[in-house]
C-alpha positions in Angstrom: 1.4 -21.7 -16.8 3.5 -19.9 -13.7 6.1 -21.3 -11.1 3.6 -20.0 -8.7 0.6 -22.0 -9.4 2.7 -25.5 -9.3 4.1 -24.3 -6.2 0.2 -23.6 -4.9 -0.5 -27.0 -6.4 2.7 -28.9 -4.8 1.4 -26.9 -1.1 -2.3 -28.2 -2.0 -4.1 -24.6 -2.2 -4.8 -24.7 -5.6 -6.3 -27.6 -7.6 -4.1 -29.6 -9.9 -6.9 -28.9 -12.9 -6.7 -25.6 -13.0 -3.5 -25.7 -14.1 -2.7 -26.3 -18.0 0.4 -28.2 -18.6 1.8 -29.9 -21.4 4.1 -33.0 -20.8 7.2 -31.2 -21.9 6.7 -28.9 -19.1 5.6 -31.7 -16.4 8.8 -33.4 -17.4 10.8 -30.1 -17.3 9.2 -29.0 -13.7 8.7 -32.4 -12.2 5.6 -30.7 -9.9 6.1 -33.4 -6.9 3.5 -35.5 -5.9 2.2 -35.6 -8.8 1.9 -37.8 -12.3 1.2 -36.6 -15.5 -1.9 -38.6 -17.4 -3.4 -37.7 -20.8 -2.9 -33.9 -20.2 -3.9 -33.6 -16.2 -1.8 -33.8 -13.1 -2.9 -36.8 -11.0 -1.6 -36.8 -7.4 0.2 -39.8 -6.1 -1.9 -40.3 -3.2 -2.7 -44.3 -1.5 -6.1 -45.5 -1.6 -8.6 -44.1 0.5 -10.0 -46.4 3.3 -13.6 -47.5 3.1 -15.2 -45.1 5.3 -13.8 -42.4 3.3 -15.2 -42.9 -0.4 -17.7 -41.5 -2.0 -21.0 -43.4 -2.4 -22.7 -42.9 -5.6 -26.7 -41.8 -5.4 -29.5 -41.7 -6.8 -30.5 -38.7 -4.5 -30.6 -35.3 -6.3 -29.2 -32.1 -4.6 -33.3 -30.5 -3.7 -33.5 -34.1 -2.1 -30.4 -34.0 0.1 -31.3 -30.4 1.1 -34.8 -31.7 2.0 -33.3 -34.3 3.9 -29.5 -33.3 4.8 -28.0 -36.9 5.5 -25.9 -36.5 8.3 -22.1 -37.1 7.8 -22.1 -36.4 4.5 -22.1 -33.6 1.7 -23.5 -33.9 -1.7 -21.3 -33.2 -4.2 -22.5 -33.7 -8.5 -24.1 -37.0 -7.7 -22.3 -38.2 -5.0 -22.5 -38.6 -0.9 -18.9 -37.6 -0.1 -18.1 -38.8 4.0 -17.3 -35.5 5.9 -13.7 -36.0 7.6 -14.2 -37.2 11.5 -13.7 -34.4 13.9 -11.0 -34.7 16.4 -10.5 -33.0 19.5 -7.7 -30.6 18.2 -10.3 -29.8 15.6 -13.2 -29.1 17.9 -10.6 -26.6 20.0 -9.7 -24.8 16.5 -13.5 -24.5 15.3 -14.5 -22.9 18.9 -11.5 -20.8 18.5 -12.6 -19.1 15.4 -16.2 -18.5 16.4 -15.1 -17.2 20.1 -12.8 -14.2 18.0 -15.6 -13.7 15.5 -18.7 -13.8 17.3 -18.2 -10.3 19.5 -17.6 -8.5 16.7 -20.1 -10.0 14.5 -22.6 -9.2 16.6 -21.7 -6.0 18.4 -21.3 -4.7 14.6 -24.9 -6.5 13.5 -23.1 -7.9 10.5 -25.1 -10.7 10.5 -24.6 -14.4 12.2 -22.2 -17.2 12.2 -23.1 -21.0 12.0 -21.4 -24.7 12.6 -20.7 -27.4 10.8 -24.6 -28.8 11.5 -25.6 -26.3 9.0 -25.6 -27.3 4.9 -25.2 -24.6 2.0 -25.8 -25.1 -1.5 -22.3 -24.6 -3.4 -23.2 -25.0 -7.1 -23.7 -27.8 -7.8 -22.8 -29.2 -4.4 -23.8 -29.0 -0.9 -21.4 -28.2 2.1 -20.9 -27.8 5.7 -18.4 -25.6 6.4 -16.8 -25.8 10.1 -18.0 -22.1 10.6 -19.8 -19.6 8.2 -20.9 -16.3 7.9 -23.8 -15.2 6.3 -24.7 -11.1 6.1 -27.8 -9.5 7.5 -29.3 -9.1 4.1 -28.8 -12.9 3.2 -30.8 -14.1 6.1 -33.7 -15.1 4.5 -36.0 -17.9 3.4 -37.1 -21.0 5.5 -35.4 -21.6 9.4 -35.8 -25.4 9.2 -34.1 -26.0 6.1 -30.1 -25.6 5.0 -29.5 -22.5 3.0 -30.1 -22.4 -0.7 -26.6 -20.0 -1.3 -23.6 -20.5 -0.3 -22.2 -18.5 2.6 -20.2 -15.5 2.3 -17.1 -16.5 4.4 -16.3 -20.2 5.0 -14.0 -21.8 7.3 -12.7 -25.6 6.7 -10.3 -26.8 9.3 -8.1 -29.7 7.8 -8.2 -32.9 9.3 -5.7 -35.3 9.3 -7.5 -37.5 6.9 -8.3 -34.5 4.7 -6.8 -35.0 1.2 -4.9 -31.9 0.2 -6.0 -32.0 -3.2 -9.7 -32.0 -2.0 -9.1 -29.1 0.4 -8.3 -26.6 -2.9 -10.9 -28.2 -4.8 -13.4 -27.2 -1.8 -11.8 -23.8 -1.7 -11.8 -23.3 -5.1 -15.6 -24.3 -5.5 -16.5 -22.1 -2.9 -15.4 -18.9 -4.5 -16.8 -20.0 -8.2 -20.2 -20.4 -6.6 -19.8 -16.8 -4.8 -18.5 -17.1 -1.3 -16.3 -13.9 -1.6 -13.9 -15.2 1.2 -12.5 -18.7 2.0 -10.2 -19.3 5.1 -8.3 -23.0 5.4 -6.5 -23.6 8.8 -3.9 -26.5 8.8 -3.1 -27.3 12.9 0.2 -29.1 12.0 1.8 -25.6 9.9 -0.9 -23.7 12.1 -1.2 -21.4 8.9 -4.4 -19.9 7.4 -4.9 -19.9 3.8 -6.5 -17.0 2.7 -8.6 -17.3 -0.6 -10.0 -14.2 -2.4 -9.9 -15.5 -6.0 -8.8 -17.6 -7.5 -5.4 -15.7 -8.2 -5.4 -14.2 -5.0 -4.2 -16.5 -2.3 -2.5 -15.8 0.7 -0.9 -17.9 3.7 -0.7 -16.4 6.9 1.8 -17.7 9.3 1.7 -17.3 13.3 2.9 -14.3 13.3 0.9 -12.7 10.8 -2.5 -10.7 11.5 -6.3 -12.1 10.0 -8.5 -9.6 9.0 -12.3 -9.8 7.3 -10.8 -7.6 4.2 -14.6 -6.5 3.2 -16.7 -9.4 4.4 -16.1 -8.6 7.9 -15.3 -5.1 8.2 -13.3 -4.5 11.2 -12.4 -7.7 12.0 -8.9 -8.4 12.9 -7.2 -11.6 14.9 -4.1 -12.8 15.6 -3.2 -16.1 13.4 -1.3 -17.7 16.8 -4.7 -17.3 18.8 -6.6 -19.2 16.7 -4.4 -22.4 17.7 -3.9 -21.6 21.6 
């Protein structure tokens, strides 16, 4: 156990299960937020309304990419309700695809896609707010979702977002092989950059976004992205 994952679990970019604690430790670190039950950190976090619970199903993941209920993403046997949308959020999304689309395509990396479009994510399925899939990815069947998981994602939080849920998302991402995962949070306007699971980074206003390998070339300004 490091200082630096409870402080990534206390931010919310890294799940609490991923980190091993004993209860001497909790009680010696006191990670806030947080409760310690039968070995695992449990966040302290009020009931979630209605609308936002997950709905348990029948439904198996080939099904729900067959017939990509609207609203919702599948995730290990369960319809989990997609955050609404507000209007900040819209601005943020368009903001990211405006800086990414020239180069993109002026480069022929490949092509970038909304939150109308599902990927499979283990043993889940997702709809990133924007995603990049390569050249050599785009393959298989137009009217379906894709059956991989995209090679950058980009979640926006909401204000209903659970923090906790955010890493979890991140974090499932990069163990199903999305090599690069970018969370934007309006209210710090930061990015969190995640490469690995050890390697996360967050970029403040004044710092520089770059595509690393996924998107050679690509570079941004972290302020424009929330103009």
């Amino acid at each position: 156990m490091k200082l630096q994952e409870i402080h990534e679990v206390e931010q919310g970019i890294r799940p609490a299960e991923s980190v091993k604690m004993t209860l001497e430790e909790f009680l010696e670190h006191d990670v806030e937020g947080y409760e310690y039950i039968d070995g695992k950190l449990v966040p302290k976090s009020p009931p979630l309304p209605p609308e936002m619970r997950t709905i348990r199903t029948t439904m198996t993941l080939e099904e729900f990419l067959e017939q990509d209920v609207e609203g919702y993403e599948y995730v290990k046997g369960e319809l989990v309700p997609m955050s609404p949308p507000s209007r900040e959020h819209g601005e943020i999304s368009v903001n990211i695809i405006y800086y990414l689309y020239s180069h993109v395509y002026q480069q022929k990396l490949g092509r970038l896609y909304t939150a109308e479009t599902t990927f499979q994510v283990g043993e889940r399925t997702v709809k990133p707010d924007v995603a990049f899939v390569s050249t050599a990815q785009l393959t298989g069947d137009k009217t379906k979702g894709f059956p991989i998981p995209p090679e950058l994602a980009v979640e926006v939080v909401s204000p209903s977002d659970v923090q906790s849920r955010v890493a979890e998302k991140a974090f499932a991402y990069l163990n199903a092989g999305t090599r690069l995962v970018w969370v934007l949070e309006p209210v710090t306007k930061t990015v969190t950059v995640y490469r690995s699971e050890t390697d996360i980074e967050i970029l403040t206003r004044d710092d520089t976004l770059t595509g690393d390998t996924v998107i050679p070339g690509f570079t941004c300004p972290v302020a424009h992205l929330f103009e």
